[in-house]
N, CA, C, O and CB atoms as a CASP TS submission, in Angstrom:
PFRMAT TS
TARGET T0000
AUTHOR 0000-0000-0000
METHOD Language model
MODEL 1
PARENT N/A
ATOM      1  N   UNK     1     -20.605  88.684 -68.329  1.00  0.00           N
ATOM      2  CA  UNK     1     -20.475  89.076 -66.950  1.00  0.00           C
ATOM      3  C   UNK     1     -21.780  89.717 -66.490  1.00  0.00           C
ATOM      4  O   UNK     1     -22.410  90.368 -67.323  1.00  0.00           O
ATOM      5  CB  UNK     1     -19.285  90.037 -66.762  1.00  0.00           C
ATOM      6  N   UNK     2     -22.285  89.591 -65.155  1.00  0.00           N
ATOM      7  CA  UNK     2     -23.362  89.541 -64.910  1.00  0.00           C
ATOM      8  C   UNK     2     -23.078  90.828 -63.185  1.00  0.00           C
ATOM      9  O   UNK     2     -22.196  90.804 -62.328  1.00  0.00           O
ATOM     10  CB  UNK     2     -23.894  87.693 -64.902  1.00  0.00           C
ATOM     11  N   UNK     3     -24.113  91.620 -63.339  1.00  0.00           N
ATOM     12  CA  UNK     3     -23.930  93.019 -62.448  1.00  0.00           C
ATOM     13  C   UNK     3     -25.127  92.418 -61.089  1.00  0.00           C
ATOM     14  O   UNK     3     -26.216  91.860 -61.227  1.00  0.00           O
ATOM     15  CB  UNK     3     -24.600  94.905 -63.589  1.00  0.00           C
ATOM     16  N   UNK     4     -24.345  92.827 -59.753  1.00  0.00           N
ATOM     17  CA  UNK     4     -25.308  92.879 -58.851  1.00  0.00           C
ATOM     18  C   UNK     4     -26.788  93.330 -58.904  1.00  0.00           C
ATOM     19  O   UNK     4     -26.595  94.420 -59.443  1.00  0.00           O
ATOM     20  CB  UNK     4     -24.816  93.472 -58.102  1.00  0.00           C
ATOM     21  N   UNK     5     -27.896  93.278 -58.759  1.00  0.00           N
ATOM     22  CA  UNK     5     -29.161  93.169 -58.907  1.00  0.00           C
ATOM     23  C   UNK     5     -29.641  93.319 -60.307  1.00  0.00           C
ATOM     24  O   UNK     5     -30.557  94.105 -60.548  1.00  0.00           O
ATOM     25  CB  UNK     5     -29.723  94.017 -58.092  1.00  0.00           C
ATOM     26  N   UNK     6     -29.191  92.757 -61.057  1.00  0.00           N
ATOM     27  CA  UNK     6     -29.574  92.716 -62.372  1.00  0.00           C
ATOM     28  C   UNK     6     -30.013  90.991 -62.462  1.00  0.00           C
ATOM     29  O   UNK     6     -29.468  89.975 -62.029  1.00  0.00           O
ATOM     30  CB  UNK     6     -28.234  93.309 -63.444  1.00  0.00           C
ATOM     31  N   UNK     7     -31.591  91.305 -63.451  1.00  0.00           N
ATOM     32  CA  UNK     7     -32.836  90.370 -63.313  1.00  0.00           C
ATOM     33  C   UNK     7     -32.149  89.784 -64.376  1.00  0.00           C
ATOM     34  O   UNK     7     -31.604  90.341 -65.329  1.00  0.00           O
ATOM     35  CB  UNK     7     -34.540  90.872 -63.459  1.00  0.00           C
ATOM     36  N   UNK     8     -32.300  87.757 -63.914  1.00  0.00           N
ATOM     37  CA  UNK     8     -31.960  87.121 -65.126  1.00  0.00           C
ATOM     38  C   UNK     8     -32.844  85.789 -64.952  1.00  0.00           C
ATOM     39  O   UNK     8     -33.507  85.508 -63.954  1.00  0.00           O
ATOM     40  CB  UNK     8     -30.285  86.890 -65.316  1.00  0.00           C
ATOM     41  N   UNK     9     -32.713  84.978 -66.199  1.00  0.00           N
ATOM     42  CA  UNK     9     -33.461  83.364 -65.620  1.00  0.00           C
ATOM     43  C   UNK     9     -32.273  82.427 -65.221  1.00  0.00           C
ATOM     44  O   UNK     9     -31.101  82.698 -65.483  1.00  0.00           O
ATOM     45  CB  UNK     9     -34.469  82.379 -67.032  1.00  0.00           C
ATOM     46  N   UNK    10     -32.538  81.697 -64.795  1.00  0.00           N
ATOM     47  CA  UNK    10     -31.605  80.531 -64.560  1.00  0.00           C
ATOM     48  C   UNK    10     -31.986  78.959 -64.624  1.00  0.00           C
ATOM     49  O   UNK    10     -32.971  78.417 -64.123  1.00  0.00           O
ATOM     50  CB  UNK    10     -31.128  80.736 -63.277  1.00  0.00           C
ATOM     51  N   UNK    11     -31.233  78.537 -65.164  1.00  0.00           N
ATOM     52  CA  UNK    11     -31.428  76.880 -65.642  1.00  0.00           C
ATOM     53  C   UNK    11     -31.110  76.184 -64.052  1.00  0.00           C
ATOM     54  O   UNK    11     -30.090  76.454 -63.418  1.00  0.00           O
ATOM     55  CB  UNK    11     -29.982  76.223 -67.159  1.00  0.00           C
ATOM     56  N   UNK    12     -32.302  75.147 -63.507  1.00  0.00           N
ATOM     57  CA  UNK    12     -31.432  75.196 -62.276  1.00  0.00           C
ATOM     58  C   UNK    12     -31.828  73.090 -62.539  1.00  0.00           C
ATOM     59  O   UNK    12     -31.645  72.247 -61.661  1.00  0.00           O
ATOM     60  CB  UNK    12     -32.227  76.513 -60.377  1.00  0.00           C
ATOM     61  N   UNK    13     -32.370  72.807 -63.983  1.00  0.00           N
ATOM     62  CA  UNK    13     -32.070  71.895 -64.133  1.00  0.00           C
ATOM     63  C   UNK    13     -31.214  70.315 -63.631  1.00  0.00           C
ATOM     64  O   UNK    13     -30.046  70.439 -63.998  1.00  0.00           O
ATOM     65  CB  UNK    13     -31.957  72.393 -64.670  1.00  0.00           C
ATOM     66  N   UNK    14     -31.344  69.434 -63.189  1.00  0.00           N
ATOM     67  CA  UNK    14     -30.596  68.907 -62.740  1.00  0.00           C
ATOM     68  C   UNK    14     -29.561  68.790 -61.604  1.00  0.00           C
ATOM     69  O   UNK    14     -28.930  67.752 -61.401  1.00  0.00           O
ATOM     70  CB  UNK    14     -30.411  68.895 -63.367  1.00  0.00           C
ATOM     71  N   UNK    15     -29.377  70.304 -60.620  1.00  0.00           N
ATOM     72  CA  UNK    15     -28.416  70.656 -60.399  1.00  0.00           C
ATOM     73  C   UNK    15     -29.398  70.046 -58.671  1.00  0.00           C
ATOM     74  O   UNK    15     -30.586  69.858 -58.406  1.00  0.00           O
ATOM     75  CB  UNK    15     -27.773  72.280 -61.067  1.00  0.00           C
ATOM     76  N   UNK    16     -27.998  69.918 -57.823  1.00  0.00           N
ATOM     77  CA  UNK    16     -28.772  69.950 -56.406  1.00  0.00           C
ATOM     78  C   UNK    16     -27.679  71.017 -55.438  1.00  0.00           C
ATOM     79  O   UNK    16     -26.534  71.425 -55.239  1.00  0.00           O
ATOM     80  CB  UNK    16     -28.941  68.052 -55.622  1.00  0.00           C
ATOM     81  N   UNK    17     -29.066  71.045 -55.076  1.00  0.00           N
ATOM     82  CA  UNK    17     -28.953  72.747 -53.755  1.00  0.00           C
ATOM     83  C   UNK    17     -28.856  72.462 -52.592  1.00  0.00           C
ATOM     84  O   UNK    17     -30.020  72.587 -52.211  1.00  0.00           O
ATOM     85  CB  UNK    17     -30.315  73.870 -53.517  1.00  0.00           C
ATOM     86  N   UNK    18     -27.989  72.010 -51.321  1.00  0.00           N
ATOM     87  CA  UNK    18     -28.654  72.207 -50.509  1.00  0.00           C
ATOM     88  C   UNK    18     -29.648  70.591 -49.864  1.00  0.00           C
ATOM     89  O   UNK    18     -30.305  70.623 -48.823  1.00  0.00           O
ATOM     90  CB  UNK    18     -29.333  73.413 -51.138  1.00  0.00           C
ATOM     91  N   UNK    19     -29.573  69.813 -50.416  1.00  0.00           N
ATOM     92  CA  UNK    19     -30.025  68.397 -50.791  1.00  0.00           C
ATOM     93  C   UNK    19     -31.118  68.398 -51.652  1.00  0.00           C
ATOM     94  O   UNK    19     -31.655  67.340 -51.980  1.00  0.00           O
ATOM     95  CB  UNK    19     -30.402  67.581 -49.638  1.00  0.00           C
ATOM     96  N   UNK    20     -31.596  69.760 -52.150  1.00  0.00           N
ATOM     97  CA  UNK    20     -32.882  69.945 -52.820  1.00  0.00           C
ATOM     98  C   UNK    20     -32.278  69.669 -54.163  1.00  0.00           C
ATOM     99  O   UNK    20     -31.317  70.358 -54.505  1.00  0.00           O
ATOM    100  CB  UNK    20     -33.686  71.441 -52.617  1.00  0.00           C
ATOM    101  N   UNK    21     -32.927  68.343 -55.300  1.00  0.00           N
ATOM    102  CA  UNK    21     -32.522  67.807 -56.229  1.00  0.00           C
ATOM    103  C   UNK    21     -33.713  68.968 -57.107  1.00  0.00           C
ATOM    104  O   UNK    21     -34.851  69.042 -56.644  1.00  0.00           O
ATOM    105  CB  UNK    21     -32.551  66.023 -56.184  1.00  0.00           C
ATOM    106  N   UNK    22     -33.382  69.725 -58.221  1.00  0.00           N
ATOM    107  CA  UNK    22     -34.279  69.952 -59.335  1.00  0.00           C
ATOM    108  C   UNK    22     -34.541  69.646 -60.222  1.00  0.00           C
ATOM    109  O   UNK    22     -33.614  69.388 -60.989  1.00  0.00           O
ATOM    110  CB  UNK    22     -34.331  70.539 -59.682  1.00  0.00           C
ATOM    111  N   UNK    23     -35.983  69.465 -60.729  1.00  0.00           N
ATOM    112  CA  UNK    23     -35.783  68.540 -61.621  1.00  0.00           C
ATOM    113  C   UNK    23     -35.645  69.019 -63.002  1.00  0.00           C
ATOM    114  O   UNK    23     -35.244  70.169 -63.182  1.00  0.00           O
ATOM    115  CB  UNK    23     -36.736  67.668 -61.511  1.00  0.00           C
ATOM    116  N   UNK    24     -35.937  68.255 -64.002  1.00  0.00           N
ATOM    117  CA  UNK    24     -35.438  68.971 -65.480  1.00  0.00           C
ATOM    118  C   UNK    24     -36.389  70.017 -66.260  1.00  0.00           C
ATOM    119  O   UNK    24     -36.300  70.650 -67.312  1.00  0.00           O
ATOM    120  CB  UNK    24     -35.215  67.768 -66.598  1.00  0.00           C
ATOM    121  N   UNK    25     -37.369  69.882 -65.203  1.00  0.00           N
ATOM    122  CA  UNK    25     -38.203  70.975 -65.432  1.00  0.00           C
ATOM    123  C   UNK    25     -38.264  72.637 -65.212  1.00  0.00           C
ATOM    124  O   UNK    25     -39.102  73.446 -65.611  1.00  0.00           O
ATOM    125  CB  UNK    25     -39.005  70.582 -64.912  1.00  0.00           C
ATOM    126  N   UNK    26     -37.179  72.805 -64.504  1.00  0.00           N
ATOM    127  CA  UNK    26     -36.402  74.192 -63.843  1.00  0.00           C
ATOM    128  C   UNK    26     -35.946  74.761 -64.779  1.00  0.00           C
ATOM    129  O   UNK    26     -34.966  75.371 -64.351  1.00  0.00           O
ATOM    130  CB  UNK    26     -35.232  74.073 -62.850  1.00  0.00           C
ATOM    131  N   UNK    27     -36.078  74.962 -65.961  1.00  0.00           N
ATOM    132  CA  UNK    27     -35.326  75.403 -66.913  1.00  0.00           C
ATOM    133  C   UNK    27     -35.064  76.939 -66.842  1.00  0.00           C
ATOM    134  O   UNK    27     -34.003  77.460 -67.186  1.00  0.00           O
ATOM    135  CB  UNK    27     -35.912  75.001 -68.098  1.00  0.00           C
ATOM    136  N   UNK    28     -36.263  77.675 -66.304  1.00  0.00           N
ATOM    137  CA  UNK    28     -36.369  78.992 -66.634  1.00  0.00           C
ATOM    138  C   UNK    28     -36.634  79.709 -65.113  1.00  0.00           C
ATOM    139  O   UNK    28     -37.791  80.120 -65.198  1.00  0.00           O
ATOM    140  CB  UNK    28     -37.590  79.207 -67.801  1.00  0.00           C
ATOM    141  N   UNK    29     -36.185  80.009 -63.947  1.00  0.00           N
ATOM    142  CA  UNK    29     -36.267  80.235 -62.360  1.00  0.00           C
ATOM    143  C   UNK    29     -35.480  81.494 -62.904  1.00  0.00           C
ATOM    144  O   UNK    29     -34.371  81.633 -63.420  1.00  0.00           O
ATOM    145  CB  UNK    29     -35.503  78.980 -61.002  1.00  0.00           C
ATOM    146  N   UNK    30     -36.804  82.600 -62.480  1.00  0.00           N
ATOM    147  CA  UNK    30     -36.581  84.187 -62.534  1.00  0.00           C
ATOM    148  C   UNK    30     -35.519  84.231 -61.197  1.00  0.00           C
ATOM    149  O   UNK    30     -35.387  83.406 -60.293  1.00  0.00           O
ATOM    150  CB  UNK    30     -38.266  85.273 -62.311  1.00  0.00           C
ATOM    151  N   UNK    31     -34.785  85.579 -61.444  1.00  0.00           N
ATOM    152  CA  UNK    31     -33.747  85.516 -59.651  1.00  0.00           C
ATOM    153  C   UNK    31     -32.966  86.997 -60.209  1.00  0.00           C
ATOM    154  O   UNK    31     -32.790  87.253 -61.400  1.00  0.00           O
ATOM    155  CB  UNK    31     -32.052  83.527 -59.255  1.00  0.00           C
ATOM    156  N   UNK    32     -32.639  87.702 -59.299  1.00  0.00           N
ATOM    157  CA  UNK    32     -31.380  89.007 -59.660  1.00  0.00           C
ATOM    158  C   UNK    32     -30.258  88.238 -58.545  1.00  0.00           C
ATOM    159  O   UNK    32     -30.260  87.820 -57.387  1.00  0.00           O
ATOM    160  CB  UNK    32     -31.957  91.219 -59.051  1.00  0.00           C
ATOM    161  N   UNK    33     -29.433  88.341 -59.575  1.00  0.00           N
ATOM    162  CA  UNK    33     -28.093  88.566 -59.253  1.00  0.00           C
ATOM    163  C   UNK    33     -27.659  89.520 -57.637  1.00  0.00           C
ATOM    164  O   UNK    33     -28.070  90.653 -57.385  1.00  0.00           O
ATOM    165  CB  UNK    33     -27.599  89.357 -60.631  1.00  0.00           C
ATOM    166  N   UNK    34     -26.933  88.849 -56.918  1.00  0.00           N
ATOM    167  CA  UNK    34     -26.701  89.548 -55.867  1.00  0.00           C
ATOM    168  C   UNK    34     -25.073  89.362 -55.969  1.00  0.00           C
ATOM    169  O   UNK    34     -24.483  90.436 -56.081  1.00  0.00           O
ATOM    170  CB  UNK    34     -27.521  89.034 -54.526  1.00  0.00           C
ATOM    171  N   UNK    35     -24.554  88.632 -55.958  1.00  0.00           N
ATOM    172  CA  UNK    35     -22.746  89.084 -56.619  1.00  0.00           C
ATOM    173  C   UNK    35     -22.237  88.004 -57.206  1.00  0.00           C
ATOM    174  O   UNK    35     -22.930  86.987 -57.168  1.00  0.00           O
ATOM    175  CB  UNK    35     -21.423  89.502 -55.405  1.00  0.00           C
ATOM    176  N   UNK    36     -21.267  87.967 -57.707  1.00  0.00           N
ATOM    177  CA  UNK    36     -20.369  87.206 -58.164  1.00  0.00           C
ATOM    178  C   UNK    36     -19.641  85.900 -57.160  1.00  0.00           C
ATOM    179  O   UNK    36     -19.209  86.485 -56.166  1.00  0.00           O
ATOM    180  CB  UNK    36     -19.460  88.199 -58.606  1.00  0.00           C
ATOM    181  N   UNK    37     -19.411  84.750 -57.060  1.00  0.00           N
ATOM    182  CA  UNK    37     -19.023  83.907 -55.650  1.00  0.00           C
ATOM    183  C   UNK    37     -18.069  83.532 -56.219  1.00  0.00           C
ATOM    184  O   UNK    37     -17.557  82.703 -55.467  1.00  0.00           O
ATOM    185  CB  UNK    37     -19.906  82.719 -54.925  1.00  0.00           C
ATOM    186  N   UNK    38     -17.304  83.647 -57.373  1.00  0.00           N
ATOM    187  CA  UNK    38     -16.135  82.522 -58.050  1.00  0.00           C
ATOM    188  C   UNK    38     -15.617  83.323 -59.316  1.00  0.00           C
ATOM    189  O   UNK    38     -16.464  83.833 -60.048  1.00  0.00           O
ATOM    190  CB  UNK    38     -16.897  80.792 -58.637  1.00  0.00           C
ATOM    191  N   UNK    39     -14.241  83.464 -59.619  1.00  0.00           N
ATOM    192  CA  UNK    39     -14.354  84.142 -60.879  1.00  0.00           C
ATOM    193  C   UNK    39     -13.858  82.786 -62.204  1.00  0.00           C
ATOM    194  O   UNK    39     -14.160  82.704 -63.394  1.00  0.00           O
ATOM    195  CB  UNK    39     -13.168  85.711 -60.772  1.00  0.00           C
ATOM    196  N   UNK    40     -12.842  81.722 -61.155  1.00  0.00           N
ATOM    197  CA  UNK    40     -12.975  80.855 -62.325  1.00  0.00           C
ATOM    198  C   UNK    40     -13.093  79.505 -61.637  1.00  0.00           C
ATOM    199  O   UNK    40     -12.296  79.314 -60.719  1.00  0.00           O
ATOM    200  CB  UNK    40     -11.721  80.959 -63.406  1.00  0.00           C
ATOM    201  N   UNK    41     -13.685  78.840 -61.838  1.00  0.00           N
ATOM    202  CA  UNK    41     -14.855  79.025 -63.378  1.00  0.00           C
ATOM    203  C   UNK    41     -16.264  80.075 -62.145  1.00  0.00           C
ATOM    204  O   UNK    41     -16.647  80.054 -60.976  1.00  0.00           O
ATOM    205  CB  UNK    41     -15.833  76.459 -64.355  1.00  0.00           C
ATOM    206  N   UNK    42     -16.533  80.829 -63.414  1.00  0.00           N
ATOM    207  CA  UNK    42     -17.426  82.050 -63.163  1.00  0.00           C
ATOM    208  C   UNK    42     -18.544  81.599 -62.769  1.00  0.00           C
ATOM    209  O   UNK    42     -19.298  81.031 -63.559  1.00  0.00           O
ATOM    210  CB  UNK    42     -17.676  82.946 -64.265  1.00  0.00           C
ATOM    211  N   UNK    43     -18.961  81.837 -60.991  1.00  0.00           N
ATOM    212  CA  UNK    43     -20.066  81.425 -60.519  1.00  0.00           C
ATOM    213  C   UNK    43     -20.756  82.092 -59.716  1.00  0.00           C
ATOM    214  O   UNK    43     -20.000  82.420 -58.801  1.00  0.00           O
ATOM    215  CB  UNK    43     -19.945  80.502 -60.090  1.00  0.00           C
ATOM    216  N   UNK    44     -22.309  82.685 -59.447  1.00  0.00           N
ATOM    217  CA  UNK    44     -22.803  83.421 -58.820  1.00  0.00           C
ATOM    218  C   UNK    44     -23.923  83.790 -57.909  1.00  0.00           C
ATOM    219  O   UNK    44     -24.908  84.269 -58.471  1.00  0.00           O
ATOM    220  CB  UNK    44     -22.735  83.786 -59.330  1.00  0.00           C
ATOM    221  N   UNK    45     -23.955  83.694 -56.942  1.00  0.00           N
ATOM    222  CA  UNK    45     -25.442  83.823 -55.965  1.00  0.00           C
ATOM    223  C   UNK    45     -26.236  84.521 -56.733  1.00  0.00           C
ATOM    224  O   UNK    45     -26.015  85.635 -57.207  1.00  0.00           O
ATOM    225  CB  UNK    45     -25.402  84.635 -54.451  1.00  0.00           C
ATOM    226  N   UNK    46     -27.451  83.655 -56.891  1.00  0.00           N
ATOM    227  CA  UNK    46     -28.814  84.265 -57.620  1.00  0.00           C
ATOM    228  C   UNK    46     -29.882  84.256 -56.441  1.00  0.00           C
ATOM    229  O   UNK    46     -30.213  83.122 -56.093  1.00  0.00           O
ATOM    230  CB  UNK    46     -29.426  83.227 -59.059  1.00  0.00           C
ATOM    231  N   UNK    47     -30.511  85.363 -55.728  1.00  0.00           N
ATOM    232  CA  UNK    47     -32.211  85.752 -55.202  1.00  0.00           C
ATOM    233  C   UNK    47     -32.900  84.897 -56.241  1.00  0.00           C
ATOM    234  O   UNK    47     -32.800  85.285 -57.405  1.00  0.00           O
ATOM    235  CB  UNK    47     -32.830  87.677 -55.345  1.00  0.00           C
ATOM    236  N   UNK    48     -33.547  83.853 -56.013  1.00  0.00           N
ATOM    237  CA  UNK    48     -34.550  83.848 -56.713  1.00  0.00           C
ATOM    238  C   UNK    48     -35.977  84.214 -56.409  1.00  0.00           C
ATOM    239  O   UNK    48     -36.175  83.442 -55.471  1.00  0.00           O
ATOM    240  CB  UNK    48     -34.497  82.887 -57.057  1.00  0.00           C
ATOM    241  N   UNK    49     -37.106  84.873 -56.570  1.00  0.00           N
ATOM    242  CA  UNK    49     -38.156  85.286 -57.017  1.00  0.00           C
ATOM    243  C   UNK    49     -39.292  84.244 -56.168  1.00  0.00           C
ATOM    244  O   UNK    49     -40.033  84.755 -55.328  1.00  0.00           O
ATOM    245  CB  UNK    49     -38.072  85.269 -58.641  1.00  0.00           C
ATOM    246  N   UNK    50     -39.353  82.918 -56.427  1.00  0.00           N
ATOM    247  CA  UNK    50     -39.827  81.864 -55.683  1.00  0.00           C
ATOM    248  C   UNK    50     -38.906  80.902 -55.075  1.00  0.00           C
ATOM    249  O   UNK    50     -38.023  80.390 -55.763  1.00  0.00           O
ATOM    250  CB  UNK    50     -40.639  81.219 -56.421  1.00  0.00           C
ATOM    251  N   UNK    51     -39.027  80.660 -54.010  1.00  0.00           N
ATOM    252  CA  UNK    51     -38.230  79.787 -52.939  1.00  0.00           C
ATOM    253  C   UNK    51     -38.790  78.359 -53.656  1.00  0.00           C
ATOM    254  O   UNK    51     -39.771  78.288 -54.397  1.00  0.00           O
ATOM    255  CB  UNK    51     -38.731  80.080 -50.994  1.00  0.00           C
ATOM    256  N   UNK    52     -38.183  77.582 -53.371  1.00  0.00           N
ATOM    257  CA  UNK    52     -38.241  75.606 -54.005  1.00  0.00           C
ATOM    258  C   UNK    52     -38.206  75.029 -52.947  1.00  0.00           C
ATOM    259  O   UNK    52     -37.064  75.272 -52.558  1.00  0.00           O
ATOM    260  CB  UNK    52     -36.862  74.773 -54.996  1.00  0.00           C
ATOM    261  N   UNK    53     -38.829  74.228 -51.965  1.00  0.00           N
ATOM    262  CA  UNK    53     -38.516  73.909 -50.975  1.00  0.00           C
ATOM    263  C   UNK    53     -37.888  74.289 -49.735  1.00  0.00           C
ATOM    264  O   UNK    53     -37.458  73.528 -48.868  1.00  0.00           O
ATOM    265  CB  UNK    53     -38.228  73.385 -51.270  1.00  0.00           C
ATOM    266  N   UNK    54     -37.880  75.831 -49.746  1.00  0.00           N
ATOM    267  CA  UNK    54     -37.267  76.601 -48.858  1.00  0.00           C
ATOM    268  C   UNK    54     -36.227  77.011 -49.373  1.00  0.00           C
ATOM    269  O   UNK    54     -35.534  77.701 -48.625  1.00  0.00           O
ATOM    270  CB  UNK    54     -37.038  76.095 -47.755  1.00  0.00           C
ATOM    271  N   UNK    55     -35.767  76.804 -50.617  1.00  0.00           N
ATOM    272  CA  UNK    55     -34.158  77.421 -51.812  1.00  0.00           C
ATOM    273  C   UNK    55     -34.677  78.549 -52.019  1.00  0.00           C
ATOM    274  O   UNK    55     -35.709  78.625 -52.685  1.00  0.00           O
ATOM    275  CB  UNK    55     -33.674  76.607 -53.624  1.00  0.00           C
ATOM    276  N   UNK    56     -34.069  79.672 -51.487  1.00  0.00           N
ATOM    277  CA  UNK    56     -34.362  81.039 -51.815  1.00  0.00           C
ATOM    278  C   UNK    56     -33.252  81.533 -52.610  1.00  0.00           C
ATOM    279  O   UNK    56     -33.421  82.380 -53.487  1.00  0.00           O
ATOM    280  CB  UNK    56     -34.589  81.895 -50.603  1.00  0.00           C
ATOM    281  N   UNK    57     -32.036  80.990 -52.309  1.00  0.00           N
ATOM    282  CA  UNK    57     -30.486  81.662 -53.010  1.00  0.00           C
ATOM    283  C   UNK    57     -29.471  80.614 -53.260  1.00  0.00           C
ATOM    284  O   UNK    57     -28.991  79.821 -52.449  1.00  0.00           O
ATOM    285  CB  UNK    57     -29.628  82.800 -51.930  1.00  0.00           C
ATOM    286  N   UNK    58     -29.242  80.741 -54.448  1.00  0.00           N
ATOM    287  CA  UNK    58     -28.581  79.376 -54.865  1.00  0.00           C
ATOM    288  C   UNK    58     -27.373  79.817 -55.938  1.00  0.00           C
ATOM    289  O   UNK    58     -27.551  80.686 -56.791  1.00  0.00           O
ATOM    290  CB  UNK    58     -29.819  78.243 -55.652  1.00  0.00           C
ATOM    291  N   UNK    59     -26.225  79.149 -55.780  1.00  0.00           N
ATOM    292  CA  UNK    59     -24.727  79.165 -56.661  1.00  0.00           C
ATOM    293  C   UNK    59     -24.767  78.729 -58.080  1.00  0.00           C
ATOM    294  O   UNK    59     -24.645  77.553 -58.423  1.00  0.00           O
ATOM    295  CB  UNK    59     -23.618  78.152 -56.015  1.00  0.00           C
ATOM    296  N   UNK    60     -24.945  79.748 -58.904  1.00  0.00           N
ATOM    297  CA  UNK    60     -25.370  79.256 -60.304  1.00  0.00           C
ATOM    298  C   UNK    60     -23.916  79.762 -61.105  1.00  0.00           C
ATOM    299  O   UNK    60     -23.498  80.918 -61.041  1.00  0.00           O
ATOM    300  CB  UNK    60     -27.041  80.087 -60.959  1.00  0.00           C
ATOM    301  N   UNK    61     -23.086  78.396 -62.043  1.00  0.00           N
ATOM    302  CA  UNK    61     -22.591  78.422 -62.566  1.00  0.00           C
ATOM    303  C   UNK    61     -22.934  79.581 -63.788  1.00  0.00           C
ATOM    304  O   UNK    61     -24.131  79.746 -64.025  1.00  0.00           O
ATOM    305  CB  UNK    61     -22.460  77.353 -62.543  1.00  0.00           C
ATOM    306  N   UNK    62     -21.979  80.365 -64.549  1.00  0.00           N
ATOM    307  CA  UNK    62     -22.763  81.344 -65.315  1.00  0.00           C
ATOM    308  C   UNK    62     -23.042  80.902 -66.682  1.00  0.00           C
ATOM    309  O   UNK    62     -23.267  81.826 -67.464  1.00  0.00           O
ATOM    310  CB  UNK    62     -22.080  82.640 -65.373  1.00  0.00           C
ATOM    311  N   UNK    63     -23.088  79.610 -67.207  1.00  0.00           N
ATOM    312  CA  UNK    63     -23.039  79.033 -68.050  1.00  0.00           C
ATOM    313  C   UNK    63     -24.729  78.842 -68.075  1.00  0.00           C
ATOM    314  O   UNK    63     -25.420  78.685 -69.081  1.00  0.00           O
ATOM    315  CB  UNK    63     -22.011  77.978 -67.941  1.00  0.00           C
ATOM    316  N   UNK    64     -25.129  78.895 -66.828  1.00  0.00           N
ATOM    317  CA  UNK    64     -26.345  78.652 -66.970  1.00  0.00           C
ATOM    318  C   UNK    64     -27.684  79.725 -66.575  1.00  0.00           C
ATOM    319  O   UNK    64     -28.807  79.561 -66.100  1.00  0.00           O
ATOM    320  CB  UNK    64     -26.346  77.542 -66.314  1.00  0.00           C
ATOM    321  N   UNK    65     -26.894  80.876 -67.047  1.00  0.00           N
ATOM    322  CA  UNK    65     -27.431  82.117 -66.495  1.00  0.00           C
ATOM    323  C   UNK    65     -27.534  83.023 -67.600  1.00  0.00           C
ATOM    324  O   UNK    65     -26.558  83.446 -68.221  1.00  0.00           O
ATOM    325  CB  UNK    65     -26.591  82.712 -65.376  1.00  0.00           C
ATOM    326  N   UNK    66     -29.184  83.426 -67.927  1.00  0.00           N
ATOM    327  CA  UNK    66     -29.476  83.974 -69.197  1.00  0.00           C
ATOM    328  C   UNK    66     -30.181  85.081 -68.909  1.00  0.00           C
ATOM    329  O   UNK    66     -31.036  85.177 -68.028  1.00  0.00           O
ATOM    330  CB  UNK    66     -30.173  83.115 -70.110  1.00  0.00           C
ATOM    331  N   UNK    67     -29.712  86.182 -69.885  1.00  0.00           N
ATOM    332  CA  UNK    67     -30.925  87.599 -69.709  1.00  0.00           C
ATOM    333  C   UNK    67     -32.427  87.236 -69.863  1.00  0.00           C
ATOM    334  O   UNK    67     -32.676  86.115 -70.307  1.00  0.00           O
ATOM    335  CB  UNK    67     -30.711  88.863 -71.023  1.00  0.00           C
ATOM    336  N   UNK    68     -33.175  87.838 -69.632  1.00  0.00           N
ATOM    337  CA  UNK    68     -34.787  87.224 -69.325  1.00  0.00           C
ATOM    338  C   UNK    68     -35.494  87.478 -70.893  1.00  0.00           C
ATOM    339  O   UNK    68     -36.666  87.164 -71.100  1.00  0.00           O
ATOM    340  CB  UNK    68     -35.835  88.337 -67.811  1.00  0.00           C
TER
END
């Protein structure tokens, strides 16, 4: 379980945002946690650090959400 502004990486691999496709190279996208959006299956708005095409905040399953 993962706490509001607490710094993590995120796999954003494969996943699409928004129509913004990432590619498999995203493995590691610094971001803090801003809350929880889902409890099952457990999913959560991440700030990320650098915007991707204008993706500043994106719904990251927590499966794919790692301490730094």
């Amino acid at each position: 379980m993962f706490e509001p502004d607490q710094r993590v990486t995120v796999d954003l691999s494969g996943l699409i945002v928004q129509g913004v496709a990432f590619s498999q190279n995203v493995q590691k996208a610094l971001g803090t946690i801003v809350r929880q959006v889902s409890a099952d299956p457990p999913v959560y708005l991440v700030d990320l650090v650098f915007s991707f095409k204008g993706i500043k905040r994106v719904e990251v399953p927590e499966a794919r959400i790692h301490q730094p």
